[in-house]
C-alpha positions in Angstrom: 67.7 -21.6 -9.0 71.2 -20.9 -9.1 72.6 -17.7 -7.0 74.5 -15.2 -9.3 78.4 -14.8 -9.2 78.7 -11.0 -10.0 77.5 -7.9 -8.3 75.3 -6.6 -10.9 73.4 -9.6 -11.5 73.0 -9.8 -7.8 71.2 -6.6 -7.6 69.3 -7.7 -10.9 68.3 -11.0 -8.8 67.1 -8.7 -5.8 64.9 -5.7 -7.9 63.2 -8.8 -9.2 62.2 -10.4 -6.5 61.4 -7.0 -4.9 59.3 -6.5 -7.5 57.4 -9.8 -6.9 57.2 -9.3 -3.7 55.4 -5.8 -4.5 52.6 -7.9 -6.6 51.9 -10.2 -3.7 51.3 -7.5 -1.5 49.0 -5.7 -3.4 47.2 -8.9 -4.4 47.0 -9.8 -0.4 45.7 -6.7 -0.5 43.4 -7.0 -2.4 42.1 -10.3 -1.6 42.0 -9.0 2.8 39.6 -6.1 1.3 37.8 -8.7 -0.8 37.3 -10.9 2.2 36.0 -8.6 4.4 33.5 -7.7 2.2 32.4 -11.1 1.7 32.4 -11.6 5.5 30.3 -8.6 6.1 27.8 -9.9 3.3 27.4 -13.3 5.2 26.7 -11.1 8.4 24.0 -8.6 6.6 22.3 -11.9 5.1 22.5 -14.2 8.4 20.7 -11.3 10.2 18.3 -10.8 7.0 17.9 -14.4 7.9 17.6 -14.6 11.4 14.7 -12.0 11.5 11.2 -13.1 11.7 7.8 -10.9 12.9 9.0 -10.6 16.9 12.3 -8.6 16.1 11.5 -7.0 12.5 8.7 -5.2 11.1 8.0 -8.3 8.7 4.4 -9.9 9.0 4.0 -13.2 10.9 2.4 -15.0 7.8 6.2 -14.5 6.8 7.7 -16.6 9.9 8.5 -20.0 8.9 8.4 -22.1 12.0 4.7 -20.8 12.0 3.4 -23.8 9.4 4.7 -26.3 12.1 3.2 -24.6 14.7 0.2 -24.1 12.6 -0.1 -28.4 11.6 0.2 -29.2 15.2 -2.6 -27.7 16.2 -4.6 -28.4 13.3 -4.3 -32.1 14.7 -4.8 -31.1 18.1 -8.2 -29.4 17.4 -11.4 -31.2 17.7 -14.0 -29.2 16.3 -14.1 -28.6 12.2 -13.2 -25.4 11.0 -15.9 -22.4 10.4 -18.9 -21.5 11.9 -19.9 -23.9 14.9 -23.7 -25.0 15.4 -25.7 -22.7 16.9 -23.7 -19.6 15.9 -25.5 -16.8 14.6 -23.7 -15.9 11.5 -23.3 -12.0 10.6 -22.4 -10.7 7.4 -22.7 -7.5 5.4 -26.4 -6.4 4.4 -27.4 -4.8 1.3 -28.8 -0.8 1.9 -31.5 0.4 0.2 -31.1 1.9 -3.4 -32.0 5.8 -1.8 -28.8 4.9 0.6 -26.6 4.5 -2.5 -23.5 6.4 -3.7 -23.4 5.2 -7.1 -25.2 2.7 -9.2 -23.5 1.3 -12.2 -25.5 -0.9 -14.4 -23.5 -3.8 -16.2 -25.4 -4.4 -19.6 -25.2 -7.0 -22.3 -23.7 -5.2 -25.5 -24.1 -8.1 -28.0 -26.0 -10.9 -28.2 -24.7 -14.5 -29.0 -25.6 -14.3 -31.9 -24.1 -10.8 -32.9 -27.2 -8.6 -32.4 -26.6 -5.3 -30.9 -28.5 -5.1 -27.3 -27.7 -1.9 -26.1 -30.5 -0.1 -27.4 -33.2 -2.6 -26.2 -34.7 -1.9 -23.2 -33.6 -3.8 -20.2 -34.8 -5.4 -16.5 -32.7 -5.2 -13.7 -31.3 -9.3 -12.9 -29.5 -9.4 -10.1 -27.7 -6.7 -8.1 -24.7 -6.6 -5.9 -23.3 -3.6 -3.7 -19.7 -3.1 -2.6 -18.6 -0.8 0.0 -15.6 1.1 -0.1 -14.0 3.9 1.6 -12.0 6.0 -0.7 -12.2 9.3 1.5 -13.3 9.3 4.8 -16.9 8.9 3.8 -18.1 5.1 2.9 -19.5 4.9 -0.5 -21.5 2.1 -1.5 -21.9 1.3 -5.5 -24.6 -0.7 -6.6 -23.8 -2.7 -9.8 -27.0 -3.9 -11.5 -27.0 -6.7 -13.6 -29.1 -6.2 -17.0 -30.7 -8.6 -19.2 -32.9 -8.5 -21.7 -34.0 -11.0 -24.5 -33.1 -10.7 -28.4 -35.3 -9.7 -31.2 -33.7 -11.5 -33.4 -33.0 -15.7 -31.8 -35.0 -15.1 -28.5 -32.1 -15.5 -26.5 -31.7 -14.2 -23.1 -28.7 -11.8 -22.6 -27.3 -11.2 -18.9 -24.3 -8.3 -18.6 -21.1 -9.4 -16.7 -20.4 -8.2 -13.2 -17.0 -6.9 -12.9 -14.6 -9.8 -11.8 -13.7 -8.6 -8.4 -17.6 -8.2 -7.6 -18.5 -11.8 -6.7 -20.8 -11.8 -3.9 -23.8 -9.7 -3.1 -22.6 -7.9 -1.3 -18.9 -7.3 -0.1 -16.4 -4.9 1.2 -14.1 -2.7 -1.8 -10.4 -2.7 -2.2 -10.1 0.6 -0.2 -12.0 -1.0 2.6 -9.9 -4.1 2.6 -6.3 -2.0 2.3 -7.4 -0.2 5.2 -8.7 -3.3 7.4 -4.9 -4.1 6.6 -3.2 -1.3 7.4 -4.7 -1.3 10.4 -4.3 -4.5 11.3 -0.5 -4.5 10.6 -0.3 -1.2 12.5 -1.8 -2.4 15.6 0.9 -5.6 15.6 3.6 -3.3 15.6 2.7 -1.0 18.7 
C-alpha cells in the first residue's frame, strides 16, 4: 500500500480506515455477545447434565451410573430373583359380586362366521375385577366375559376383555398413578 502524497487524499486514506475500523468493532461486538451466550448455554447444559435424583427432583431410574451399580450386584447376589421358598405369596383377591361398583359384561358381537350374537342369550366365562380409585372411594368393576354358541356353525363365541385387563384381578390406572405419586413424593421429602 503506498501512502498518499496530498492532503486530501490523506484524509480520504484515514475516513476509510476509520470506517473499517468502525465494522470491526461492531463485528467484535457482536461476536463477545455471541460468545457469551454460547458460554452460558454450555454452563445451563453441563448442569442439566451434572444433575441426577440426589440434587434434582428427577427420578433415580433416570441416574445413569445406577445400571452399573445395578450389574454388580446382580453378580454378587446368590439367590434367584422373585419369590423365595417358603414365602407366602399375597396378592389381590377377588370381592364378592354384592361388593361391586360396576359390572361391565364384554360380549361376542359377531360370530366367525358373520352371525349376529348379541341377541342370543349368554353364560358368564370368565371374570376379572380391577380396582381403582378415581375419587376417594375405591371402586371395583367387574368385567364378565360372555360366550355363547352359534345357531348357525355351532361355534363357540368368547367376548374380548379390554386390553389393559389381563389378570383376574389387578389394581386400575388411578390406583397405580396414585401408588406413584406417592412413591415419588415420599423420595423427595
Amino acid at each position: 500500500m503506498s501512502l498518499p502524497n496530498h492532503i486530501s487524499d490523506c484524509h480520504k486514506l484515514i475516513q476509510q480506515l476509520m470506517e473499517q475500523n468502525n465494522q470491526l468493532v461492531d463485528q467484535n461486538n457482536q461476536l463477545v455477545d455471541q460468545n457469551n451466550q454460547l458460554v452460558e448455554r454450555v454452563k445451563e447444559l453441563e448442569a442439566r447434565l451434572n444433575q441426577n435424583s440426589n440434587n434434582s427432583s428427577k427420578p433415580p431410574s433416570t441416574d445413569l451410573v445406577k445400571s452399573r451399580r445395578l450389574a454388580a450386584l446382580k453378580s454378587k447376589k446368590k439367590k434367584p430373583s422373585g419369590g423365595q421358598k417358603g414365602h407366602k405369596g399375597n396378592t389381590l383377591r377377588m370381592v364378592p359380586l354384592e361388593e361391586l361398583s360396576h359390572i361391565e359384561q364384554v360380549k361376542p358381537e359377531r360370530c366367525r362366521c358373520g352371525k349376529r350374537l348379541l341377541h342370543l342369550p349368554m353364560e358368564v366365562q370368565a371374570r376379572r375385577q380391577v380396582f381403582d380409585m378415581p375419587d376417594p372411594k375405591l371402586e371395583v368393576t367387574e368385567y364378565q366375559q360372555m360366550a355363547c354358541t352359534c345357531p348357525e356353525c355351532g361355534a363357540k363365541n368368547v367376548g374380548a376383555f379390554p386390553h389393559e385387563v389381563n389378570a383376574p384381578v389387578q389394581y386400575g390406572q388411578g390406583v397405580r398413578a396414585l401408588m406413584v405419586m406417592l412413591a415419588v413424593k415420599c423420595q423427595l421429602s
